[in-house]
PLY file of the C-alpha trace (Angstrom):
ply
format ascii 1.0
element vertex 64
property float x
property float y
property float z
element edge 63
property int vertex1
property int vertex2
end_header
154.55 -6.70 152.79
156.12 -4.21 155.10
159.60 -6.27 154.12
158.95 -5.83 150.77
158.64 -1.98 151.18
161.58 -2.03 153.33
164.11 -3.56 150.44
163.04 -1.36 147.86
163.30 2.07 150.20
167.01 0.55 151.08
167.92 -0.29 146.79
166.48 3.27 146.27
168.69 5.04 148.68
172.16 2.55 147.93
171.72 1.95 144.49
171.80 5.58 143.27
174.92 6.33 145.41
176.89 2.97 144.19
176.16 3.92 140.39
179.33 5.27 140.45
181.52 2.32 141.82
179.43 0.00 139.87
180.20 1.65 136.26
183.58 1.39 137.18
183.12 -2.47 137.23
180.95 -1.75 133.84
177.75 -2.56 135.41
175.26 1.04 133.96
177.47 0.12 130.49
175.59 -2.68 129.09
174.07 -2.93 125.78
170.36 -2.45 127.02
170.67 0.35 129.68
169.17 3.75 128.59
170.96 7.03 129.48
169.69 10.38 128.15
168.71 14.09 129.43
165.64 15.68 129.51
165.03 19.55 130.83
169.06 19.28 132.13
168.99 16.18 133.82
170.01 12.44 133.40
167.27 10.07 133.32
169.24 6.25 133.98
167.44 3.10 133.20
169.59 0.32 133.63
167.59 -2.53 132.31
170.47 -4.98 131.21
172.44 -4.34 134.80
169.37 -5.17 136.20
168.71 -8.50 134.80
172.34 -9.41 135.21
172.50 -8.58 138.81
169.68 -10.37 139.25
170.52 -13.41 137.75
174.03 -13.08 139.88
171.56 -12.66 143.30
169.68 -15.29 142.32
172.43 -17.83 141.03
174.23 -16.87 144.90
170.75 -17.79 146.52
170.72 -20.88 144.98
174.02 -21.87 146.23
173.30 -21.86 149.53
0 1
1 2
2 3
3 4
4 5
5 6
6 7
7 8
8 9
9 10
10 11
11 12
12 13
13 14
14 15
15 16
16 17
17 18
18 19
19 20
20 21
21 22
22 23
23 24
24 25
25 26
26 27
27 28
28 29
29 30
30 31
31 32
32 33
33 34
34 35
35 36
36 37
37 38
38 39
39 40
40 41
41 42
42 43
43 44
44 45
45 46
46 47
47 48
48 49
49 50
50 51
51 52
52 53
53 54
54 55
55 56
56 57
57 58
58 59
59 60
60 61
61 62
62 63
């Protein structure tokens, strides 16, 4: 459990600060992620990156 809270602590601290690198490799620009502002600031759900980076995590599990 404590793992588990551990990994998503470490994707919410890295994941917001690689958004930019990663929409230069057009991952946050897929048909199914959801950018818009409310009150002056960007809300980002990235739904489609999501599911293909997790398909790419998984698929590299699997291999070894």
């Amino acid at each position: 459990m404590f793992r588990w809270f551990l990994v998503i602590f470490l994707a919410v601290i890295v994941l917001p600060a690689a958004l930019p690198w990663l929409e230069k490799l057009g991952i946050g620009k897929l048909p199914g992620d959801v950018r818009f502002r409310i009150f002056g600031r960007t809300v980002f759900l990235p739904f489609a990156s999501t599911m293909l980076l997790s398909l790419i995590v998984f698929l590299v599990a699997r291999l070894f």
